[in-house]
C-alpha positions, 0 to 999 in steps of 0.5 A, spaced: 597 951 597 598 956 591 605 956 594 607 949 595 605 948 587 609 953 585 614 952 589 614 944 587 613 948 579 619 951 579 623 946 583 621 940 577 622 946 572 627 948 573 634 947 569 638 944 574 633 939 576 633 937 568 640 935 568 643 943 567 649 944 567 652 943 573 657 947 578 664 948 574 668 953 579 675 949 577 676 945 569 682 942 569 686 943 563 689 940 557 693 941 552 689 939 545 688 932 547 682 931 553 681 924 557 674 923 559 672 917 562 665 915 562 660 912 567 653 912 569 651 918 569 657 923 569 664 925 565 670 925 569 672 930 569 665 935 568 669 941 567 674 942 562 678 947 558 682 946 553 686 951 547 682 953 541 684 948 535 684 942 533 682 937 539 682 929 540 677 927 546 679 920 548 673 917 550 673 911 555 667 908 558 667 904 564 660 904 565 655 897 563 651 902 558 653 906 551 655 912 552 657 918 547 659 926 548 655 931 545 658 938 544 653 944 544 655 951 544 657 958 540 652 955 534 655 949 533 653 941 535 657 936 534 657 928 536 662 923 538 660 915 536 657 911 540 662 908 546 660 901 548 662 898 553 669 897 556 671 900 548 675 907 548 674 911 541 678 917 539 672 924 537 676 929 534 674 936 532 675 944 531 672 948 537 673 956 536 673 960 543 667 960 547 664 956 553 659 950 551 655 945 553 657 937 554 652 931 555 650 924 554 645 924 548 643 916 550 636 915 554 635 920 559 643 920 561 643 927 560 637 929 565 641 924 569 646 928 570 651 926 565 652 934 564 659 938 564 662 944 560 667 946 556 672 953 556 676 953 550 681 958 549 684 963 545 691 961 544 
């Protein structure tokens, strides 16, 4: 039994089961201005790179709850406004080099899966 609990421990515990950051073997690139549509409960797409700078994330939601982008990583946090549903907002920000964390704050989104990450790049 000890090995059934802490096989179930670690199973529930663990970072992927709590919506970790998934698997990202290809990012699609964008130049300074990245497209992502937001649904229940992912970001397309999840994994992203981008160049180092000033970059405009254009945030669509097609899903039937609010949604936003948070941006965690290389000590920084940021957060994009709230999107509603059917509304498209425009989150603008400057990211040096680094690899970060992408979520969904609202609810239980993140823990969902609503989790990607994000490659900057040096120029």
């Amino acid at each position: 039994w000890f090995f059934i609990l802490l096989f179930a421990f670690f199973l529930f515990t663990s970072h992927k089961a709590w919506g970790g950051e998934p698997s990202c073997e290809t990012p699609v690139f964008f130049e300074k201005e990245v497209k992502i549509t937001m649904v229940e409960y992912h970001h397309k797409p999840n994994c992203i790179e981008v160049q180092t700078g000033e970059i405009r994330f254009i945030l669509k939601n097609e899903g039937k709850y609010g949604h936003d982008l948070r941006i965690q990583g290389e000590g920084i946090e940021k957060r994009s406004p709230k999107v509603k549903p059917r509304q498209t907002k425009v989150f603008e920000t400057r990211l040096a080099p680094g690899r970060y964390k992408i979520s969904c704050r609202m609810g239980n989104h993140a823990k969902r899966g609503m989790v990607g990450t994000l490659f900057v790049r040096p120029l």
